[in-house]
C-alpha positions in Angstrom: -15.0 48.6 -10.0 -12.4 47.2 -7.1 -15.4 48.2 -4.5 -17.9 46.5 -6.8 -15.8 42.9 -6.7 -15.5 43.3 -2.7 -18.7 43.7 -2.7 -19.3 40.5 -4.8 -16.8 38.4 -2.5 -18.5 39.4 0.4 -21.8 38.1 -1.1 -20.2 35.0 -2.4 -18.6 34.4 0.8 -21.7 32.5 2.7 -22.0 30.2 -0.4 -18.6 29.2 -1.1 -18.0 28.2 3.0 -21.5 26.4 2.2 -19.5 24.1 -0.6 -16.3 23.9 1.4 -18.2 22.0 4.0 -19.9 20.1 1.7 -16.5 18.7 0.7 -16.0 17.0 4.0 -15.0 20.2 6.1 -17.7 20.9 9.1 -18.5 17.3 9.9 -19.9 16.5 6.4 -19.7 13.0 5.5 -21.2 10.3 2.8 -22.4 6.8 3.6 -23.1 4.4 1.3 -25.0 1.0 1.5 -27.1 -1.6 -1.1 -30.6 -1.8 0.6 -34.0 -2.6 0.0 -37.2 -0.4 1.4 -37.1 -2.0 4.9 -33.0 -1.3 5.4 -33.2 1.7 4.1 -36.0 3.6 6.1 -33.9 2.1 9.6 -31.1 3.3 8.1 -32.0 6.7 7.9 -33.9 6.7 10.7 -30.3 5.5 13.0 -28.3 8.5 10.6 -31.3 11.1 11.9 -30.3 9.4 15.5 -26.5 10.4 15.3 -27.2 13.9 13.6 -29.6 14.8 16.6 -26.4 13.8 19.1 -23.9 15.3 16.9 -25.3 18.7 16.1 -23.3 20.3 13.2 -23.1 16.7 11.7 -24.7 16.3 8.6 -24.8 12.4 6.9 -25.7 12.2 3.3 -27.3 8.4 2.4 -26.8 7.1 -0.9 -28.6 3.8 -1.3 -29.0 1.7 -4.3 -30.0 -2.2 -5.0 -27.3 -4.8 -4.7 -27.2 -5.1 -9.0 -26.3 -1.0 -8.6 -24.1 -1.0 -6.5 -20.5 -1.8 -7.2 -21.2 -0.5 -10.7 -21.3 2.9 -8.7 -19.1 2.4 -6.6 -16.2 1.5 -9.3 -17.2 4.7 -11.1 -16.1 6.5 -7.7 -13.6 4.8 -7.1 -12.0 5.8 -10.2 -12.9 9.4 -10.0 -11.3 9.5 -6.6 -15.1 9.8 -5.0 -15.7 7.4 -2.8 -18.0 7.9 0.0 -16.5 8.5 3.5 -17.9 5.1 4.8 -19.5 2.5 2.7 -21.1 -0.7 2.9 -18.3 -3.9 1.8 -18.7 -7.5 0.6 -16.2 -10.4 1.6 -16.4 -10.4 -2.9 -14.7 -7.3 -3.3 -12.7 -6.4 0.2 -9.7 -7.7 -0.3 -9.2 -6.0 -4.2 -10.1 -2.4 -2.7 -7.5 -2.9 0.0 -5.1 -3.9 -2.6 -6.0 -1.3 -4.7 -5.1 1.3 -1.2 -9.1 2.3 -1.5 -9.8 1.6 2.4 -8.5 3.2 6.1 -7.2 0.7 8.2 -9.3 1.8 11.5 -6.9 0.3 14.0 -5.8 3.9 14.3 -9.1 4.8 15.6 -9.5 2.4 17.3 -6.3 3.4 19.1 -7.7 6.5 19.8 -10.9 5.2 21.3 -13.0 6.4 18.2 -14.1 3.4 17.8 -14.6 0.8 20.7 -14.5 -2.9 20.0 -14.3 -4.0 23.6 -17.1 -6.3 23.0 -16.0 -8.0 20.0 -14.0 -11.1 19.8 -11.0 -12.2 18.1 -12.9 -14.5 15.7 -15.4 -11.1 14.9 -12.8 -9.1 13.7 -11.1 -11.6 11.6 -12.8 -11.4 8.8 -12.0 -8.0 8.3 -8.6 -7.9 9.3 -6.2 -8.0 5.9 -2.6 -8.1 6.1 -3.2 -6.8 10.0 -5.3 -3.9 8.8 -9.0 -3.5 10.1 -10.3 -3.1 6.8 -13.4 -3.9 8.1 -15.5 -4.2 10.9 -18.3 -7.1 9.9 -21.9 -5.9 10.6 -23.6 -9.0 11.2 -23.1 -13.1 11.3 -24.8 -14.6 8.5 -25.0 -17.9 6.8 -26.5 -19.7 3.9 -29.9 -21.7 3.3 -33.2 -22.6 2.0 -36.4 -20.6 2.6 -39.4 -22.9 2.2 -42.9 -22.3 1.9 -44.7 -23.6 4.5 -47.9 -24.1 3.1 -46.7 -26.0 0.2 -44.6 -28.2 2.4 -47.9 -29.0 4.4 -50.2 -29.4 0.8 -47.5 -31.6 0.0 -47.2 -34.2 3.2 -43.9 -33.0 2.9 -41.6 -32.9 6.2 -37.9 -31.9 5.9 -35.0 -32.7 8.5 -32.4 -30.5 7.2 -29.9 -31.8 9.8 -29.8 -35.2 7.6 -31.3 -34.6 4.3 -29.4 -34.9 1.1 -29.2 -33.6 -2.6 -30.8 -37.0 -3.5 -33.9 -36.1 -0.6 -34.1 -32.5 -2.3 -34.7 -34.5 -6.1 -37.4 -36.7 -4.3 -38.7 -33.8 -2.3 -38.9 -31.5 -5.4 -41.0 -33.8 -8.0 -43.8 -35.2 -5.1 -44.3 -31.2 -4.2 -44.9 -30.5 -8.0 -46.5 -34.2 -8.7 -49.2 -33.2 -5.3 -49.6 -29.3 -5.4 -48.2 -28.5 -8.8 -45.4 -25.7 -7.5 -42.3 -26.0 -9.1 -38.8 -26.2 -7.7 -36.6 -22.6 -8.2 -33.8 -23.0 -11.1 -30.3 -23.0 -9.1 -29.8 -19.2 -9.7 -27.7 -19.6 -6.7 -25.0 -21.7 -8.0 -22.1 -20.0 -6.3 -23.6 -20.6 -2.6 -24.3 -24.4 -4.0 -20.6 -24.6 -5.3 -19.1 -23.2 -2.5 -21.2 -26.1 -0.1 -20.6 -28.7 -1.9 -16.8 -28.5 -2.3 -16.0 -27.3 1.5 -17.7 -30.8 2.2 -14.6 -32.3 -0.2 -11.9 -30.0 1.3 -12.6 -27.3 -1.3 -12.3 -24.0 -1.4 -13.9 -21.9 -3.9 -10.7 -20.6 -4.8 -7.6 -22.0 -4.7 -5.0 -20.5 -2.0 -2.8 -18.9 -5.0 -6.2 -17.0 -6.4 -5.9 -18.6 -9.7 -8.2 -21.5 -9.9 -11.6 -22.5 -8.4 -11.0 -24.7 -5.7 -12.9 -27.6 -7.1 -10.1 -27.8 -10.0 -8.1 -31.0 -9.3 -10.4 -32.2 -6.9 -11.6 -35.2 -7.9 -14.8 -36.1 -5.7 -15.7 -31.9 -5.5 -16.2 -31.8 -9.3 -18.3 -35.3 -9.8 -20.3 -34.6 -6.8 -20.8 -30.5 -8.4 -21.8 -32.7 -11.9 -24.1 -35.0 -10.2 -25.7 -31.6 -8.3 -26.0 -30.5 -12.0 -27.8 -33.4 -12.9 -30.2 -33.6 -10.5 -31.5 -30.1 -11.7 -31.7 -31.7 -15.6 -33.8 -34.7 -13.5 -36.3 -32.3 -11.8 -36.6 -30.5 -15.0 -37.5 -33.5 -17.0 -40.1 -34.4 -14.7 -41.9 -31.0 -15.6 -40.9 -29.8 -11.7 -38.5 -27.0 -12.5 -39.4 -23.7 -12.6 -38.7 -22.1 -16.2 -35.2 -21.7 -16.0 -35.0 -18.0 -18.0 -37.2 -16.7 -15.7 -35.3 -18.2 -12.6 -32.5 -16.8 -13.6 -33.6 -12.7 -13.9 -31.4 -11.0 -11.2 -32.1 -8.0 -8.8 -35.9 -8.1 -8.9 -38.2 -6.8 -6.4 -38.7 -10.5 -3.5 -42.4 -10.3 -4.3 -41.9 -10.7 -8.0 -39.2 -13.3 -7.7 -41.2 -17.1 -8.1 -41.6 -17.7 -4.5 -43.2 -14.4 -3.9 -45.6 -15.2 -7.0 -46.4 -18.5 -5.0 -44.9 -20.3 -8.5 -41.8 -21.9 -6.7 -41.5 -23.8 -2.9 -38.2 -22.8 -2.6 -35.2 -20.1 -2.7 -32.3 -20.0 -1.6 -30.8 -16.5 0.5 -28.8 -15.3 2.9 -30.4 -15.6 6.6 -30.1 -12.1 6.9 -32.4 -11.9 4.3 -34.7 -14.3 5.6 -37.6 -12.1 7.1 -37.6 -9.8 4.2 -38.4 -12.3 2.4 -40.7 -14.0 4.0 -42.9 -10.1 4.8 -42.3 -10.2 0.6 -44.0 -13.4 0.1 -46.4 -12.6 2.7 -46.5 -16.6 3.9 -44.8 -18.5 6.8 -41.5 -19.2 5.3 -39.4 -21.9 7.2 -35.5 -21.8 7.2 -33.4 -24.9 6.2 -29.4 -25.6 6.0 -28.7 -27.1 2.4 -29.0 -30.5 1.5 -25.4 -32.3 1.9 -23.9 -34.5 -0.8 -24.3 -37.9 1.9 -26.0 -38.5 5.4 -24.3 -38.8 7.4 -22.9 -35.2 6.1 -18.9 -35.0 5.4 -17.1 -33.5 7.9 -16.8 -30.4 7.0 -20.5 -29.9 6.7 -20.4 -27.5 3.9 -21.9 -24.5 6.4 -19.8 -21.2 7.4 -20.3 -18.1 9.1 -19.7 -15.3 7.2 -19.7 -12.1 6.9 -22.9 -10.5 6.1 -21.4 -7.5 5.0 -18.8 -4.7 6.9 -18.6 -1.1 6.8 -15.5 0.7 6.0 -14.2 3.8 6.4 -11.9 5.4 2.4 -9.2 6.9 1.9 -11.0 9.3 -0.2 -12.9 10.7 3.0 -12.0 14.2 4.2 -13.2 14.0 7.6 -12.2 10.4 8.6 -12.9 11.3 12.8 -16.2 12.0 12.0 -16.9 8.6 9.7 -14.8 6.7 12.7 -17.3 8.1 15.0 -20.1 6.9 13.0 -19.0 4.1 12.1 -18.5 3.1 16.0 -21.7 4.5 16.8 -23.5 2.3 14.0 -22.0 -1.2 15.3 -21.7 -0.2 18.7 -25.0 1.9 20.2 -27.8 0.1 22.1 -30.6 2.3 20.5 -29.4 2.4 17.0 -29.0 -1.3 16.9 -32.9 -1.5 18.3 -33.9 0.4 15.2 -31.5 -1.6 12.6 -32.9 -5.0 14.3 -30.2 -6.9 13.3 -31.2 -6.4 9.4 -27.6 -6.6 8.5 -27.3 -10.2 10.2 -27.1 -11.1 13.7 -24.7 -8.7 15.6 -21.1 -9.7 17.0 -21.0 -7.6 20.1 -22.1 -9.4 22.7 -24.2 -6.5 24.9 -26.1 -5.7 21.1 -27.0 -9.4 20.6 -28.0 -9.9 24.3 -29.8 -6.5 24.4 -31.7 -7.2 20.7 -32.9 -11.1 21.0 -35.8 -10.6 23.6 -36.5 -7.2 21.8 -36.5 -8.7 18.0 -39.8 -10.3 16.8 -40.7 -13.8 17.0 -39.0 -13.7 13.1 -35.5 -12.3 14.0 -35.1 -14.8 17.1 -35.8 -17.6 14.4 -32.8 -16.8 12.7 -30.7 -15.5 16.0 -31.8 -19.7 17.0 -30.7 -20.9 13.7 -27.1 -18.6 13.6 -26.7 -21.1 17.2 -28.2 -23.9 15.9 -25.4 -24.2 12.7 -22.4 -23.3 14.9 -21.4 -26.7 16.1 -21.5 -27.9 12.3 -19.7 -25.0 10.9 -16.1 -24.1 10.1 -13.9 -21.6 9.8 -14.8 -19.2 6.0 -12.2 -19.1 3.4 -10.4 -15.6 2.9 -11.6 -13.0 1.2 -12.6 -13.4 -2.6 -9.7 -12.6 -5.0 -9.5 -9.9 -7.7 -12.2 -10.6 -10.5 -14.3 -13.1 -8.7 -17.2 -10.7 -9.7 -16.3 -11.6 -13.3 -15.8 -15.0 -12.6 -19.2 -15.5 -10.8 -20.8 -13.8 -13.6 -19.2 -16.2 -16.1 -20.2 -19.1 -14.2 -23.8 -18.1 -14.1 -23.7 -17.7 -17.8 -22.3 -20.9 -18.6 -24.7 -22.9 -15.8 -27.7 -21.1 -17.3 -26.9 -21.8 -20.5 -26.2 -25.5 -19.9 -29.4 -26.0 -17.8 -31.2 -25.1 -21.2 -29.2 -27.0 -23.4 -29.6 -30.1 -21.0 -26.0 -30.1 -21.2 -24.2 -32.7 -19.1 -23.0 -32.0 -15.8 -19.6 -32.7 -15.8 -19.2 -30.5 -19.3 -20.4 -27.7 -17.6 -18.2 -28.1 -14.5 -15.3 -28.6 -17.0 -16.0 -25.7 -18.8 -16.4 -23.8 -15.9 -13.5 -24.6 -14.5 -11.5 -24.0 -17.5 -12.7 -20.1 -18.2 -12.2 -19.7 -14.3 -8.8 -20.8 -14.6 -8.5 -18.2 -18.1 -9.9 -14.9 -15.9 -8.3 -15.6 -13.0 -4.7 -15.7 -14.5 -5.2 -13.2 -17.1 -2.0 -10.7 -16.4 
């Protein structure tokens, strides 16, 4: 019998080493991102890249939509889970360092595991918490209006988003629809809109003390918010708006979102997101800053460069040399950045961004050209998003969606808004 268990052990053996390493042991690590089709397949193909140079190294990719995300990444979380490195959001940063979820990397970068000699003060910033590295930002990125072309042209419509105003978009919106019959997209994208519209009145979207949306108390922020309201009860009485249930279904495929059905001229993204969109809808999409609440624009101008996302290394990973050498490896490497493209937003280190823009298509240098042409009328983004602006956000799109139906006024929504804001944000 004693021979018979050795035996058994010795057969065993292979197999349990096998699961050790999976564990993290052996250079086994997790990486975690929200994608879409095109993002994913570079992704992989740059984690195929570092496994050839790193034999021994094995990188497992688990990849979800945006809407699947966190949700997945909170169940981890509290089983103690996480991935070794994972994809982060200026949204959620700050309550996962809070919450002792994320390596600070200075460490590593210390050690030369990771080299950030071509970043700048301003690039690291964003990540940098309570003089932690948190996060290292994968890409400058910033807010706008994708516009179809086409319709612009069917319409005799031309657009100078340096000047225009809300008041232009209202015009603009009902003589597209009046001449061509396309309607103008519901404002799904409230937050973006908020958070425009009140830096241009001193306005954070939330208050310094993370218990109030910044428009609270601020007088000229919440009428001009209202009136931004209104317009969209306007457009939507002159038969121009899209319908505003279907407008508002999240985490759909770009192609069957209205612009990529050809039933809106509009939609508002991310510039990162720009190109994907625009191979979505397959037609020449242009790229617009946002209308401002007055020409000439408030100073601020509403505009920031933000974060497009960062990558991070957990405290739940087993094998945290390896992820820091990833991780410096994925923002850092000429070739791997060639394959990415600058999908995650246009890159921070200088030699990437120099090496990528005559490499990128005619697309990506569009958006590298509009990343410099917002700089001069851009300042400085707000800190990182408290605990529970998810929920908050959520609420807010609930209420505005619901209001939009009921033709509700304006400044009752933005009340309302703010006062259920206010009732989340200071819950104990």
């Amino acid at each position: 019998m004693r021979k018979l268990l050795i035996v058994l052990v010795i057969l065993m053996l292979p197999a349990m080493l096998f699961a050790g390493g999976q564990q993290g042991s052996s250079g086994y690590i997790r990486f975690a991102w929200w994608g879409n089709p095109t993002r994913d397949e570079r992704t992989n193909q740059v984690i195929e890249m570092f496994q050839a140079r790193n034999p021994g190294v094995t990188i497992e990719a688990e990849t979800v939509g945006w809407g699947d995300y966190w949700p997945r990444i909170n169940t981890l979380a509290a089983a103690g889970d996480l991935p070794d490195v994972m994809q982060h959001d200026t949204s959620v940063i700050l309550q996962h360092v809070r919450a002792n979820l994320l390596e600070d990397l200075n460490p590593f970068v210390r050690r030369r595991l990771i080299n950030l000699a071509n970043w700048s003060a301003d690039g690291l910033s964003a990540g940098t918490i309570n003089n932690g590295l948190y996060g290292i930002v994968l890409g400058t990125n910033a807010w706008g209006t994708g516009a179809d072309v086409g319709v612009l042209q069917r319409a005799g419509v031309t657009i100078n988003d340096a000047t225009w105003t809300w008041q232009d978009f209202e015009r603009i919106a009902i003589q597209i629809f009046q001449r061509t019959q396309v309607r103008t997209m519901p404002p799904f994208e409230y937050r973006q809109a908020m958070e425009h519209i009140g830096r241009q009145f001193n306005a954070p979207l939330f208050t310094a003390n993370e218990r109030a949306l910044g428009i609270a108390g601020n007088q000229q922020a919440i009428n001009a918010y209202a009136d931004w309201i209104d317009m969209y009860h306007r457009i939507n009485q002159a038969g121009a708006l899209h319908n505003i249930d279907d407008g508002f279904i999240a985490n759909r495929p770009m192609a069957e979102a209205p612009l990529g059905r050809g039933q809106v001229w509009n939609s508002d993204h991310w510039s990162n997101q720009h190109i994907a969109h625009q191979n979505s809808v397959g037609r020449e999409l242009t790229y617009l800053m946002l209308p401002t609440v007055q020409s000439p624009a408030r100073a601020p101008f509403g505009l920031y460069m933000r974060a497009s996302m960062f990558i991070s290394m957990t405290v739940h990973s087993q094998n945290k040399d390896v992820a820091a050498r990833f991780i410096d490896f994925f923002i850092n490497d000429i070739e791997g950045n060639r394959i990415l493209a600058a999908d995650r937003g246009v890159p921070i280190p200088t030699n990437v961004r120099s090496d990528l823009y005559p490499r990128v298509d005619a697309g990506n240098q569009y958006i590298f050209d509009y990343i410099t042409k917002i700089t001069p009328v851009s300042s400085p983004a707000d800190p990182p998003a408290p605990t529970r602006a998810i929920e908050v956000e959520d609420m807010l799109r609930t209420i505005l969606h619901r209001g939009l139906n009921a033709r509700t006024p304006g400044r009752t929504i933005v009340d309302q808004m703010i006062q259920e804001a206010g009732a989340i944000l200071t819950r104990p």
